[in-house]
C-alpha positions as CSV (number, residue, x, y, z in Angstrom):
1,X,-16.6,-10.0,9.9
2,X,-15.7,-12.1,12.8
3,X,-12.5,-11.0,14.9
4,X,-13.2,-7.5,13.6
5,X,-15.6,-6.0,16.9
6,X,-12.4,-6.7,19.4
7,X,-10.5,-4.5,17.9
8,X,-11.8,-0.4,18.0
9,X,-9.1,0.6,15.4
10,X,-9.4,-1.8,12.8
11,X,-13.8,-1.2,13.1
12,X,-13.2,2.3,12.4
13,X,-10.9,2.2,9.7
14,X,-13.8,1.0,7.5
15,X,-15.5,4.1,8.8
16,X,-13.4,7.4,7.8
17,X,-15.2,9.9,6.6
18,X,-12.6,12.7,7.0
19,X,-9.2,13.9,6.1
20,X,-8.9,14.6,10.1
21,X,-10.2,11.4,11.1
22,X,-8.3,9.6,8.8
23,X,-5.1,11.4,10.4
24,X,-6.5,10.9,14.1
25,X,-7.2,6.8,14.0
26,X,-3.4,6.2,12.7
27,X,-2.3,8.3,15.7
28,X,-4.0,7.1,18.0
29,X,-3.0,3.4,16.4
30,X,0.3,3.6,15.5
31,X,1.5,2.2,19.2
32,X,0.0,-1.0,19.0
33,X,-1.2,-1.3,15.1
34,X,1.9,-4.3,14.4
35,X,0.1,-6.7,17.3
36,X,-3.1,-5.9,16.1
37,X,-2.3,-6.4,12.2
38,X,-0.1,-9.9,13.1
39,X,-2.9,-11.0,15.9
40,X,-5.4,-11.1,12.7
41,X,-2.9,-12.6,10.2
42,X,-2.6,-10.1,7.7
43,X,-1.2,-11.3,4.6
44,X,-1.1,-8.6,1.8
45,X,2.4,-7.0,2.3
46,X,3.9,-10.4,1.8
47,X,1.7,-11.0,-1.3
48,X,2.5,-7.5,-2.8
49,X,6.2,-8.2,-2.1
50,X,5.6,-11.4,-3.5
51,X,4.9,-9.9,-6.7
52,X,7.3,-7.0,-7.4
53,X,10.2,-9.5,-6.9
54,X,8.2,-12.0,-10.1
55,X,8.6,-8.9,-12.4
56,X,11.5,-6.9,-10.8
57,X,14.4,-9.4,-10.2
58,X,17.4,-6.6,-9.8
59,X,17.0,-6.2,-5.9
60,X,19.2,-3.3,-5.6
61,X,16.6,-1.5,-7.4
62,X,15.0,2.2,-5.8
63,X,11.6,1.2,-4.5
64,X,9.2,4.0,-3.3
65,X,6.6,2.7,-0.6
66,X,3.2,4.7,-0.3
67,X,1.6,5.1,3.2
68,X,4.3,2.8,4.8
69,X,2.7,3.0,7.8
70,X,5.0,1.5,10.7
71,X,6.9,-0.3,8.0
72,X,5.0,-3.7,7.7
73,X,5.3,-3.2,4.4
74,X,8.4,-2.7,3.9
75,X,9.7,-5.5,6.0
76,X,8.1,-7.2,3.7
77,X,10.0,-5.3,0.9
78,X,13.1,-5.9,2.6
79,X,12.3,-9.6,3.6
80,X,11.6,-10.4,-0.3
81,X,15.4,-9.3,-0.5
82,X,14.7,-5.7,-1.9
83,X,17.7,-3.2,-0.8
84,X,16.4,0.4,-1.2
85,X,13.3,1.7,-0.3
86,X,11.9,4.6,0.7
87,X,8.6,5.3,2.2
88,X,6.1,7.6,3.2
89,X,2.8,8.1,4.9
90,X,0.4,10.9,6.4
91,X,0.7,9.6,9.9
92,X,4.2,11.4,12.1
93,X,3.4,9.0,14.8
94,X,3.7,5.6,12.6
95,X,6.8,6.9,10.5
96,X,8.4,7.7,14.1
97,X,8.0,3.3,14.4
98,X,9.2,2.7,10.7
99,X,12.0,4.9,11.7
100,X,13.1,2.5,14.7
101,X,13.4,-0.6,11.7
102,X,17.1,-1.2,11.7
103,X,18.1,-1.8,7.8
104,X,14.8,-1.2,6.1
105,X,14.0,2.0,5.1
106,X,16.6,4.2,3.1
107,X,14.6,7.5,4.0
108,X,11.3,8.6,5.4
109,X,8.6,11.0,4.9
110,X,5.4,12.8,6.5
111,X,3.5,13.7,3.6
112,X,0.1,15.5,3.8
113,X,-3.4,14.0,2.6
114,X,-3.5,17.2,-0.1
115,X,-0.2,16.3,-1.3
116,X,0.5,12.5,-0.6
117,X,2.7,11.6,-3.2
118,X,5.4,14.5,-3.4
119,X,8.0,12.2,-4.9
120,X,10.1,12.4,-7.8
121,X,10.2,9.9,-10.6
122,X,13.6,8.0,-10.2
123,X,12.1,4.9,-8.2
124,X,11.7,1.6,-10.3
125,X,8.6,0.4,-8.5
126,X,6.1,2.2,-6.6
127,X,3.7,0.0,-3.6
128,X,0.8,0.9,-1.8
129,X,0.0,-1.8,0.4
130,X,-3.5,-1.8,2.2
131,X,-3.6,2.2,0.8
132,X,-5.5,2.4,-2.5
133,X,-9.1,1.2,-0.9
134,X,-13.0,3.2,0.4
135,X,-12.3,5.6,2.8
136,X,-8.8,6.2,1.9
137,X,-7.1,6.7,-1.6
138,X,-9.6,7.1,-4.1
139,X,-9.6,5.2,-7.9
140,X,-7.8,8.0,-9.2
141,X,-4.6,7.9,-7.0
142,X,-4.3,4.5,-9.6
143,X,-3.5,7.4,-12.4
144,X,-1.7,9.6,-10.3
145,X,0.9,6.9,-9.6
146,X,1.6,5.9,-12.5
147,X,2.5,9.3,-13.4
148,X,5.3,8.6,-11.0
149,X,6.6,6.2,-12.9
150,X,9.0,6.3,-16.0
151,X,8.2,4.1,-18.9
152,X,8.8,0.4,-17.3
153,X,8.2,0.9,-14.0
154,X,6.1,-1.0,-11.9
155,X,3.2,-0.2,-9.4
156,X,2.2,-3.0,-7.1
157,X,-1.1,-2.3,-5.0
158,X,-4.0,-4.4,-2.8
159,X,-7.4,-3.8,-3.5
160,X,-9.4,-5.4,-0.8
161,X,-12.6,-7.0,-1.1
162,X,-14.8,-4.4,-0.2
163,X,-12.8,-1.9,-2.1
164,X,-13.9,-4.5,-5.2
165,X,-17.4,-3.7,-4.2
166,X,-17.3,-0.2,-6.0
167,X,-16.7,-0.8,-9.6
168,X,-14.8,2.4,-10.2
169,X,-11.3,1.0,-9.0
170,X,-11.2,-1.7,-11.6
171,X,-12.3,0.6,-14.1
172,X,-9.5,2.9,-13.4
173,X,-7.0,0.2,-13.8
174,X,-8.5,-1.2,-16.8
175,X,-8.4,2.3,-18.1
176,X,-5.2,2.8,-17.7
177,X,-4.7,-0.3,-19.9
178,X,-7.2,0.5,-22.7
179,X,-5.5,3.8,-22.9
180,X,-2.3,2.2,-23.6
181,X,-0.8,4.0,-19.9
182,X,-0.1,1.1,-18.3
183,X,0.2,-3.0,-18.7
184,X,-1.3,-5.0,-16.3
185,X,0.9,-8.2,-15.8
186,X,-0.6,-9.4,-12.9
187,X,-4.0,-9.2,-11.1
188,X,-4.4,-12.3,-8.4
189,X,-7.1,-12.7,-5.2
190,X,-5.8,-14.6,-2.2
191,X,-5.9,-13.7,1.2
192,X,-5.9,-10.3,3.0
193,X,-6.6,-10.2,6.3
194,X,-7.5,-13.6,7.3
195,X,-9.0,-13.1,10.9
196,X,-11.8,-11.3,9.4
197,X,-12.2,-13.3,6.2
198,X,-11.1,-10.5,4.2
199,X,-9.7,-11.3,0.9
200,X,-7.4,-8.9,-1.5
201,X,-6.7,-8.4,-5.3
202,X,-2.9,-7.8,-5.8
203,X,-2.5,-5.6,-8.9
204,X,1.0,-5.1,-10.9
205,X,1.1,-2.7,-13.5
206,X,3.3,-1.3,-15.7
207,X,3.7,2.2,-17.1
208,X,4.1,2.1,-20.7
């Protein structure tokens, strides 16, 4: 993956193998993680946002943002138009940054990796941008999101490419369909982060 060796961070990520060194990388990268995600193009917050606003047209609508990161995500949220979000994420050091984003966030959270989504159900939409993939949130966060949800609300999530690679994260969202838990009213590839030719699925779902 060209464009990926330059960068120590973004080599590792593809690498965790641990709750602590999950927690560790994200520290150590929360100071310069924006440059690095901008310098290699990375187009899946846009997409994701993309989609909510297709199937949630009422703006003003409570949006809950999983493993916001330094808020890339939801300036993306909040650059599709969206009003009220609230985010979280497992990393104090990149929720300190998110904090610093003027008119984005309603509230934030540190949540811990035994307990990442301690959250109650009021929020319309639910997004985990970049967070439902191999080496971080396993198939089955997929179910335990949509029991977040009331009936007609939406999760919007990325499944990179080589997240696609292991059949069990498809499965779990076309369980959730066969089962009659969710609706799945969109599922499109494009681009995901472009400097090292990785591609992303973008999955809406709906709980039922």
């Amino acid at each position: 993956m060209t464009g990926q060796q330059d960068n120590p961070f973004l080599k590792q990520a593809y690498k965790l193998d641990s709750q602590q060194a999950t927690k560790e990388l994200y520290r150590d990268w929360a100071e310069s993680y924006d440059d690095t995600m901008a310098s290699h193009d990375y187009r899946t917050p846009a997409r994701c946002a993309e989609a909510l606003l297709r199937h949630l047209p009422d703006r003003t609508a409570p949006i809950f943002d999983i493993g916001c990161g330094t808020g890339i995500s939801g300036m993306a949220l909040a650059g599709a138009g969206f009003a009220t979000i609230d985010g979280s994420d497992i990393s104090e050091e990149m929720v300190d940054k998110a904090r610093n984003l003027a008119g984005v966030y309603r509230n934030l959270s540190v949540v811990s990796l035994e307990n990442p989504f301690s959250f109650d159900n009021s929020y319309a939409a639910i997004t985990a941008m970049g967070v439902i993939a191999e080496k971080h949130a396993p198939p089955e966060a997929i179910s335990q999101l949509l029991d977040k949800l009331s009936a007609g609300g939406l999760l919007v999530f990325s499944l990179n490419n080589h997240t696609l690679e292991n059949p069990a994260y498809m499965a779990a969202c076309n369980a959730a369909a066969q089962t009659g838990k969710a609706e799945i009213l969109e599922q499109e590839m494009g681009p995901h982060i472009v400097r090292l030719g990785m591609t992303s699925r973008i999955m809406v779902l709906k709980k039922l």
